[in-house]
C-alpha positions as CSV (number, residue, x, y, z in Angstrom):
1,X,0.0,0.0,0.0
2,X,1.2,3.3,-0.8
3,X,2.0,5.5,2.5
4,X,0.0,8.7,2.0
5,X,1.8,12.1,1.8
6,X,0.9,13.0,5.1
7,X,3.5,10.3,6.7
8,X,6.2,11.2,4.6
9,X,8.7,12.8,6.0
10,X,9.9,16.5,5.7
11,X,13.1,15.4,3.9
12,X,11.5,12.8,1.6
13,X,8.9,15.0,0.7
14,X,11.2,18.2,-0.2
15,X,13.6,15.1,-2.3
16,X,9.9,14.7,-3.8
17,X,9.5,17.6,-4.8
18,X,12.9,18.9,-5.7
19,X,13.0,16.5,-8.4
20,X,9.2,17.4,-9.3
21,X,8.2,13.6,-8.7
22,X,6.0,15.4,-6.3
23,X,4.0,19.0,-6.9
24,X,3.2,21.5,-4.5
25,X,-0.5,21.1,-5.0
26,X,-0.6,17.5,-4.6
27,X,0.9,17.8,-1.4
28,X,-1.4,21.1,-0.6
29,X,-4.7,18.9,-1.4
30,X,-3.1,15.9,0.9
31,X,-2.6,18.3,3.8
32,X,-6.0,20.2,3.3
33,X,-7.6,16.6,3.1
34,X,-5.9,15.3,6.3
35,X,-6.9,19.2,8.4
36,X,-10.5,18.7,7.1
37,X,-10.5,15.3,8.3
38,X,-9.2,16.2,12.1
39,X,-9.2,19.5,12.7
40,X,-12.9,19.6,14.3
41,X,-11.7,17.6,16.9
42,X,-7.7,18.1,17.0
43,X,-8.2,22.4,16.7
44,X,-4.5,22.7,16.3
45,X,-4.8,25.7,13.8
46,X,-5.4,29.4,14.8
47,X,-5.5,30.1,11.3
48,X,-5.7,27.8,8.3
49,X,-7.1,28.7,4.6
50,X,-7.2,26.1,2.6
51,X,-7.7,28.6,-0.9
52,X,-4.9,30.4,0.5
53,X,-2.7,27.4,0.5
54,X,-4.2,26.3,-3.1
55,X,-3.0,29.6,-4.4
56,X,0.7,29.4,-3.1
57,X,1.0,25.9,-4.2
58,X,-0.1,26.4,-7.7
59,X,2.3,29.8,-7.6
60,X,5.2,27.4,-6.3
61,X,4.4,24.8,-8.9
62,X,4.7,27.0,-11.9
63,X,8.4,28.8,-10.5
64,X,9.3,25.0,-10.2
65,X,8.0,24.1,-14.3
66,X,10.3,27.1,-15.3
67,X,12.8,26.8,-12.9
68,X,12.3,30.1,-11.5
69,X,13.1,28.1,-8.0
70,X,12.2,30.8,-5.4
71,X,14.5,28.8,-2.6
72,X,17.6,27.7,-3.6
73,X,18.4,26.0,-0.2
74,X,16.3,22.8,-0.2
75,X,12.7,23.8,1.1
76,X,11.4,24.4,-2.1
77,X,7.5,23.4,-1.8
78,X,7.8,22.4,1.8
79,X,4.5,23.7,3.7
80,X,4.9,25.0,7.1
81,X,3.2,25.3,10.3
82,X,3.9,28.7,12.6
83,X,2.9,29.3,16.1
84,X,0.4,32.6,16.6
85,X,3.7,34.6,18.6
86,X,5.3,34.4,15.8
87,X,4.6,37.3,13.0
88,X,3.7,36.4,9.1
89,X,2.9,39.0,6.6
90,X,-0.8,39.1,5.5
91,X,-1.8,36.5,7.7
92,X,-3.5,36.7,11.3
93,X,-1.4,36.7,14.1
94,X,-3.0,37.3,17.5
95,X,-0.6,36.2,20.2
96,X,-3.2,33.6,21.4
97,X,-5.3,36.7,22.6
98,X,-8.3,38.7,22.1
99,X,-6.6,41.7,22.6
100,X,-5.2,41.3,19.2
101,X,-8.2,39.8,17.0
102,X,-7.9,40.9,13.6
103,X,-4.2,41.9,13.8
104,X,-1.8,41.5,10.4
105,X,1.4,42.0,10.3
106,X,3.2,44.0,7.7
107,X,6.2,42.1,7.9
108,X,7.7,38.6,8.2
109,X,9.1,37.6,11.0
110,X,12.8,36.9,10.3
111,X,12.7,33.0,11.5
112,X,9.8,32.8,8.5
113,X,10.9,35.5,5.9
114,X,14.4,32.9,6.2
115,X,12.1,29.8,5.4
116,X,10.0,31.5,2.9
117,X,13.4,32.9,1.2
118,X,14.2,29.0,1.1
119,X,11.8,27.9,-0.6
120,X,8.7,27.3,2.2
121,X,5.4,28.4,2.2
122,X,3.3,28.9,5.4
123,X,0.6,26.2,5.1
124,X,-1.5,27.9,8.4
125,X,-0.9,29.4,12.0
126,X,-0.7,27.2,14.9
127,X,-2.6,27.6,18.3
128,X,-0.6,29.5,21.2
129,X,-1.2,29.4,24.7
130,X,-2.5,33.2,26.3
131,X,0.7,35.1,25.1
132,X,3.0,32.0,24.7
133,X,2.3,31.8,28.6
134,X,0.4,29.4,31.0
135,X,-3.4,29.8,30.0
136,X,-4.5,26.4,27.6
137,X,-5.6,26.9,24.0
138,X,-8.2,24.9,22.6
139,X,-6.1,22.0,21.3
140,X,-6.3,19.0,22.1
141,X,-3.4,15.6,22.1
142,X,-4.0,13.5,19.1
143,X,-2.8,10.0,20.4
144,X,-5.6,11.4,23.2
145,X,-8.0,14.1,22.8
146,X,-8.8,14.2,26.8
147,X,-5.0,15.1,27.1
148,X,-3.1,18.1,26.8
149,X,-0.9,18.6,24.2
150,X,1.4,20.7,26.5
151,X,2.2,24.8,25.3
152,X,3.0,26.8,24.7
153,X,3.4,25.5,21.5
154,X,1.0,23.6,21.4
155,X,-1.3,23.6,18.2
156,X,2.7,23.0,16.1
157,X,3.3,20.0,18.6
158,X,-0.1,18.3,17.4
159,X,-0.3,19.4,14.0
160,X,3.3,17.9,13.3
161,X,1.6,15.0,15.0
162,X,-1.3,14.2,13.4
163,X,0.7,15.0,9.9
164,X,-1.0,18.5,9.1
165,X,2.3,19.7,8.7
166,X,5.8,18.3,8.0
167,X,7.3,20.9,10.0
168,X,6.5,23.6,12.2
169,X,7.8,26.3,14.1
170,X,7.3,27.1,17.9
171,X,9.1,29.0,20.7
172,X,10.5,28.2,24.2
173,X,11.0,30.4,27.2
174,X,10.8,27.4,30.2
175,X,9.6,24.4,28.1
176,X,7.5,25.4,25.5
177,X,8.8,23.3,22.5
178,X,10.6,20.6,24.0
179,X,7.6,19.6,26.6
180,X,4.3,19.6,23.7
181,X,7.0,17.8,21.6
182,X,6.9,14.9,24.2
183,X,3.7,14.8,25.3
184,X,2.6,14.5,21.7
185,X,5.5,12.5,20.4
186,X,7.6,14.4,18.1
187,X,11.2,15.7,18.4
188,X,11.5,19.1,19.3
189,X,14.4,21.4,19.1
190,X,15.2,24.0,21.7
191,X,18.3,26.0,20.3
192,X,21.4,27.3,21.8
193,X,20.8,31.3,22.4
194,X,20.3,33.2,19.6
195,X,20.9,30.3,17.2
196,X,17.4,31.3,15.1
197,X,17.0,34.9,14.4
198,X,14.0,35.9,17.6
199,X,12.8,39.6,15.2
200,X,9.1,39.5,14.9
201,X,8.5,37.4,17.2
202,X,6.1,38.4,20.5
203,X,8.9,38.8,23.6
204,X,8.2,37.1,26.7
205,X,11.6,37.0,28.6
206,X,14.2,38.5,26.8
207,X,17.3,36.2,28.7
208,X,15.6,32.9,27.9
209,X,12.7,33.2,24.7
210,X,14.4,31.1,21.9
211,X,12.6,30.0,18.4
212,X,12.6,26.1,17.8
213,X,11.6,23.6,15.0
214,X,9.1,21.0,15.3
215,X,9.0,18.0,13.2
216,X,8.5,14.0,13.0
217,X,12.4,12.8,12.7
218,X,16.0,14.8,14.0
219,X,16.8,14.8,10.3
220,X,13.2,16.5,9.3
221,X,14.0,19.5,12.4
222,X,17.3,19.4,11.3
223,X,16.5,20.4,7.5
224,X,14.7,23.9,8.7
225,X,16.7,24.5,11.3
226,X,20.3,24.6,9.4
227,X,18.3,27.3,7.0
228,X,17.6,29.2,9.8
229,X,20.6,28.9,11.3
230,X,22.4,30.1,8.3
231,X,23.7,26.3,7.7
232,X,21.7,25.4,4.4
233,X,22.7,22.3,2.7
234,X,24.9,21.1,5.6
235,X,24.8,17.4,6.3
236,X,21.2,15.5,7.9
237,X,22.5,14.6,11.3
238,X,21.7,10.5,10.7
239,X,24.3,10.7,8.0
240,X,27.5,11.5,10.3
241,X,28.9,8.4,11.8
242,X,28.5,9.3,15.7
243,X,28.3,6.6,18.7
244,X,27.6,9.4,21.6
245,X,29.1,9.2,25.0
246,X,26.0,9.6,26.9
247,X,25.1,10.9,30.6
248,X,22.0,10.1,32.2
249,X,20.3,12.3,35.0
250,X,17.5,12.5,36.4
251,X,18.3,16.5,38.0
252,X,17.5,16.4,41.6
253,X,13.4,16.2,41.5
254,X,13.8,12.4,40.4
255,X,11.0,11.9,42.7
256,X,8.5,14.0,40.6
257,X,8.7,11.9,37.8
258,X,6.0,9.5,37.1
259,X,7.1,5.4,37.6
260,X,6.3,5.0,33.7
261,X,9.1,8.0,33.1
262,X,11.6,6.3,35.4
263,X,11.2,2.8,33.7
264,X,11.8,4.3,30.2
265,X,14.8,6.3,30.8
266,X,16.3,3.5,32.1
267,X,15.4,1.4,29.6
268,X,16.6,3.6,27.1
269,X,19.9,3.7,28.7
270,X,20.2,-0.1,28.4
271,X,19.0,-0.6,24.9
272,X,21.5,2.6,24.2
273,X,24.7,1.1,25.8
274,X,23.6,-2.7,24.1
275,X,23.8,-0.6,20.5
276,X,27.4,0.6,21.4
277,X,27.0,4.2,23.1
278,X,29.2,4.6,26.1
279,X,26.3,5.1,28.7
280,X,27.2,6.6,32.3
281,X,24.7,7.4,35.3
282,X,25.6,11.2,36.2
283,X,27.7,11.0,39.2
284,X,25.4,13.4,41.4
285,X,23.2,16.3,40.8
286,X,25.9,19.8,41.7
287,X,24.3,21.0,44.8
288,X,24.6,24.7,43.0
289,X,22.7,23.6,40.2
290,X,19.2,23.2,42.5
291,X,19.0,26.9,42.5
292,X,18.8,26.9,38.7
293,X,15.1,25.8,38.9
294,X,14.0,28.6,40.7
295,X,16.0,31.2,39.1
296,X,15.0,30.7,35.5
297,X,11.3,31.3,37.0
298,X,12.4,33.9,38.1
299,X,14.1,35.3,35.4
300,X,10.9,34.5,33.3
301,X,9.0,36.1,36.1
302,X,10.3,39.3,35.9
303,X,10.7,40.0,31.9
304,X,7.5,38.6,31.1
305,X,5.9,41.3,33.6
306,X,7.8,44.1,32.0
307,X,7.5,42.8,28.2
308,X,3.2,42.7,28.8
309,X,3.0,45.4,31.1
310,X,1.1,47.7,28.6
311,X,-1.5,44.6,28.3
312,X,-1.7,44.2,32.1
313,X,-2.2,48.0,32.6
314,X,-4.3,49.1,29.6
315,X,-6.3,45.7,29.0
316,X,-6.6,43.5,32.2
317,X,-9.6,42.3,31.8
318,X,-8.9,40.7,28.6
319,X,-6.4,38.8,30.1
320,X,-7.1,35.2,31.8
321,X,-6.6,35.1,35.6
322,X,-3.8,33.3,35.3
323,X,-1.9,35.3,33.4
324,X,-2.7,38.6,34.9
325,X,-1.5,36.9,38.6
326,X,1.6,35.9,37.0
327,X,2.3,39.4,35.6
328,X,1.6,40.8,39.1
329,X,3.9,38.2,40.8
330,X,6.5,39.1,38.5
331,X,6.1,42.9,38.4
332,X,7.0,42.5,42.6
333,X,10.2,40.7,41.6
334,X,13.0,42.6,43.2
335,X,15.4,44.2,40.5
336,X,18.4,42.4,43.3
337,X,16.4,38.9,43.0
338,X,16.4,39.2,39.4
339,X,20.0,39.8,39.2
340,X,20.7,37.6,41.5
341,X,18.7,34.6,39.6
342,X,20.7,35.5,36.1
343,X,23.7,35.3,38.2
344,X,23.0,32.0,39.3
345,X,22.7,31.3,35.5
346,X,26.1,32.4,34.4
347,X,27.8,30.3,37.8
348,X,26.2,27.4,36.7
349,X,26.7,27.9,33.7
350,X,30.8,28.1,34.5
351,X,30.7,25.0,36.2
352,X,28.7,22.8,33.7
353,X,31.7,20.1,32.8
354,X,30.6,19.4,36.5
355,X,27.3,17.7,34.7
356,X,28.9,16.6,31.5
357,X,32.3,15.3,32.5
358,X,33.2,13.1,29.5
359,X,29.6,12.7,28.1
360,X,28.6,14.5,24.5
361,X,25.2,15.1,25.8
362,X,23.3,14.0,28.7
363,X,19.8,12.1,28.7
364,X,17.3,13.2,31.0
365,X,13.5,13.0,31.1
366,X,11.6,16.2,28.5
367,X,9.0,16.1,31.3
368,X,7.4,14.5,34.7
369,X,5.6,12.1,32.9
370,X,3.0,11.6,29.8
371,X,0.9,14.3,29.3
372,X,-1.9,14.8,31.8
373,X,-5.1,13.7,31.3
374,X,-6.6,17.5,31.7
375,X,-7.2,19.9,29.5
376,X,-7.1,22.5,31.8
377,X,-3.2,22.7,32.4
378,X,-0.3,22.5,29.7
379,X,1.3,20.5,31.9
380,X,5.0,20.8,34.3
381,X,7.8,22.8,32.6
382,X,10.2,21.5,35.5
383,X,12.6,19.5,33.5
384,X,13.0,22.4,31.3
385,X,14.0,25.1,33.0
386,X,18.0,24.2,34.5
387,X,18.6,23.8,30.9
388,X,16.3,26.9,29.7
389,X,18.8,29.1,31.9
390,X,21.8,27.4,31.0
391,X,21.2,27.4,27.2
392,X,21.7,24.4,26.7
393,X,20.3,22.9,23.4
394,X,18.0,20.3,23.4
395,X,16.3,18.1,21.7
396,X,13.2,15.9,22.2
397,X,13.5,12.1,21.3
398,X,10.5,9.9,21.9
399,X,11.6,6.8,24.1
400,X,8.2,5.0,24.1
401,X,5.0,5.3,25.9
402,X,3.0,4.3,29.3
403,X,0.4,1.8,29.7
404,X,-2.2,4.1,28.6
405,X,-0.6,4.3,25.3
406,X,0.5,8.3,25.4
407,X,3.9,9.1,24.3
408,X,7.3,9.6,26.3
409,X,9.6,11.5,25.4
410,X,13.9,11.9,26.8
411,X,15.5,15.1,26.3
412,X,18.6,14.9,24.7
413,X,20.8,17.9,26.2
414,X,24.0,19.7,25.0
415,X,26.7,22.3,26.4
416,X,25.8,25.5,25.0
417,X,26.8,26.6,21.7
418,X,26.9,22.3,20.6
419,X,23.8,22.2,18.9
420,X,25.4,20.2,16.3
421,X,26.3,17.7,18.4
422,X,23.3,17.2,19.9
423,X,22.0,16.3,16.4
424,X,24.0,13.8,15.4
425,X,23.7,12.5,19.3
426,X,20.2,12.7,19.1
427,X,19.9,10.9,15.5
428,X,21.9,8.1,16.8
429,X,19.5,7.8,19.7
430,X,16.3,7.9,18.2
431,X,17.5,5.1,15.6
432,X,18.5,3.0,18.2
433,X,15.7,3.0,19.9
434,X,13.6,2.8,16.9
435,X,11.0,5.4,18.2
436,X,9.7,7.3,14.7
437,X,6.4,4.8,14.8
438,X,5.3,7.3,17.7
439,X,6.2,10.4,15.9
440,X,3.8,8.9,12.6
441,X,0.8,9.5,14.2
442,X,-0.6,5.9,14.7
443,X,-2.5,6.6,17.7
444,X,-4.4,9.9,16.2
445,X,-8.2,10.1,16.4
């Protein structure tokens, strides 16, 4: 049986399409097929048009008949998903709020003018939590629509999913790509600090907001994101020859994490080690490194109350009680606190061959558990945030999945600035543990 376009993957597809054994508007009428058939219950899109993406398909099929190729970099034809913080010019981008219905930006932001100058097209926008923040959107976990699908970027995590998309963009300022990426069983990349160009896109927390990539397979995240990173045409992470040295932790809150969590990160280790990774428990947890999960809250804290302090004084009551309590704890962050948190950052920061030792990345869990069985929360950014503050690059690898069937995920972290590393790391890992059937969406509505 022939697998329908909506499991290929991002790299086959753009192969497809490079070497027009596949058009733009076949793909387009796949993708439109496979939204019409699970958006009513999935509601992953903020915005999607399906005439709109006819129109750009058939535009992108005839540059490709006369090889007027608008991307020279690899994407050409590739549809993509963008989360609603992140700006797209002619198309509605409201920051997950009704304080901005109806807004259209001029301009690109630069993270999509790069992708569109490759050769992308933006197939819709993606669902946001309340300002990229706490409150839940309306969409819902495809391998269970009772679950969350984690956030903030939450609507890319379960589009990518369900195969909507071949690729999406999101954002992270505590866990906001790498978490929805577990909990919906994707891989998710969290970038070293100002690895992706951040301009047009909504600021939360200026120290720690970072643009990631979304996708089924390292290699499909890592085809975007070497054109934004300015690396186009650089080799797919699965083709370097890499068996990583690997450190396992499980931080200090070990005892937050769910039984089903602890049994698959050690499994993973084992099934790692057997395929021929040098695998070593973390010796212990730095005692100055506890502080690190409270001080990128912090951090977050105090930013994000300054960056939406016009919403919180001008529109209030437009915002969801949630949000508006956080923006009042953070606007009573002491300016000493605050520089005392982002202090804690750069010591840690100082001291992190502490952590790695001899490892090439570490293994560690992307979040407590599986995602929760409430659509009221987007779930526990704990695991995130050492690394958040750190800037560490991460990825998202899924390791399996509990006895209800919902995905889980390990994070696959880096020293900052490595990010290449991580790739090839994190390649290597999801092969050996042969986890792409979670990523291909067979448990979707």
């Amino acid at each position: 049986m022939t697998e329908p376009l909506h499991r290929w993957s991002a790299v086959r597809l753009a192969r497809a399409l490079a070497t027009r054994e596949l058009t733009a508007v076949r793909l387009a009428e796949a993708l439109i097929d496979r939204s019409g058939a699970l958006e009513s219950q999935l509601h992953a899109w903020a915005w999607f048009d399906a005439a709109s993406a006819r129109r750009e398909a058939r535009v992108l099929d005839r540059r490709a008949a006369t090889g007027a190729h608008r991307g020279l970099q690899g994407l050409h034809g590739l549809p993509i998903a963008v989360k609603d913080n992140i700006d797209s010019a002619g198309i509605p981008t409201v920051y997950g709020s009704p304080i901005y219905a109806g807004h259209i930006p001029a301009a690109d932001a630069a993270c999509v003018a790069l992708a569109r100058a490759a050769g992308a097209w933006v197939l819709g926008k993606t669902v946001a939590t309340e300002f990229a923040n706490m409150a839940p959107g309306p969409t819902r976990n495809p391998h269970g629509l009772a679950h969350t699908p984690g956030g903030s970027s939450s609507g890319s995590a379960a589009a990518v999913a369900a195969g909507l998309s071949p690729l999406a963009l999101g954002t992270q300022t505590a866990g906001s790509v790498i978490r929805p990426a577990a909990y919906c069983g994707v891989v998710g990349y969290k970038p070293s600090s100002r690895r992706i160009p951040r301009a047009g896109v909504r600021l939360n927390a200026d120290t720690l907001d970072e643009v990631g990539v979304l996708a089924r397979s390292v290699d499909d995240v890592a085809l975007l994101a070497h054109v934004l990173c300015g690396r186009a045409g650089a080799a797919l992470p699965s083709a370097q020859s890499f068996e990583p040295r690997i450190g396992v932790t499980l931080t200090s809150r070990s005892s937050l994490l769910s039984s089903d969590m602890l049994a698959m990160i050690a499994a993973s280790a084992r099934r790692l080690s057997a395929a021929g990774a040098q695998v070593h428990d973390v010796a212990s947890w730095p005692a100055s490194f506890d502080a690190l999960f409270e001080a990128q809250r912090t951090v977050q804290l105090f930013e994000t109350a300054r960056a939406l302090a016009p919403e919180l004084q001008y529109r209030r009551a437009d915002l969801s009680p949630a949000l508006a309590a956080f923006l009042d704890e953070g606007s009573h962050v002491e300016p000493a606190v605050y520089a005392a948190a982002l202090a804690c950052g750069r010591a840690a920061s100082a001291a992190i061959e502490a952590l790695f030792a001899n490892a090439d990345v570490l293994i560690t869990p992307a979040a407590p558990g599986a995602a929760p069985r409430d659509l009221s929360t987007t779930g526990d950014p704990l695991f995130n945030r050492p690394w958040q503050l750190l800037d560490c690059p991460c990825v998202t690898v899924p390791g399996g999945v509990n006895s209800a069937g919902m995905p889980l995920s390990l994070q696959v972290v880096g020293r900052p600035g490595d990010d290449e590393r991580v790739f090839a790391a994190a390649a290597w890992i999801g092969q050996a543990l042969r986890s792409d059937a979670i990523a291909q969406g067979r448990a979707l509505v």
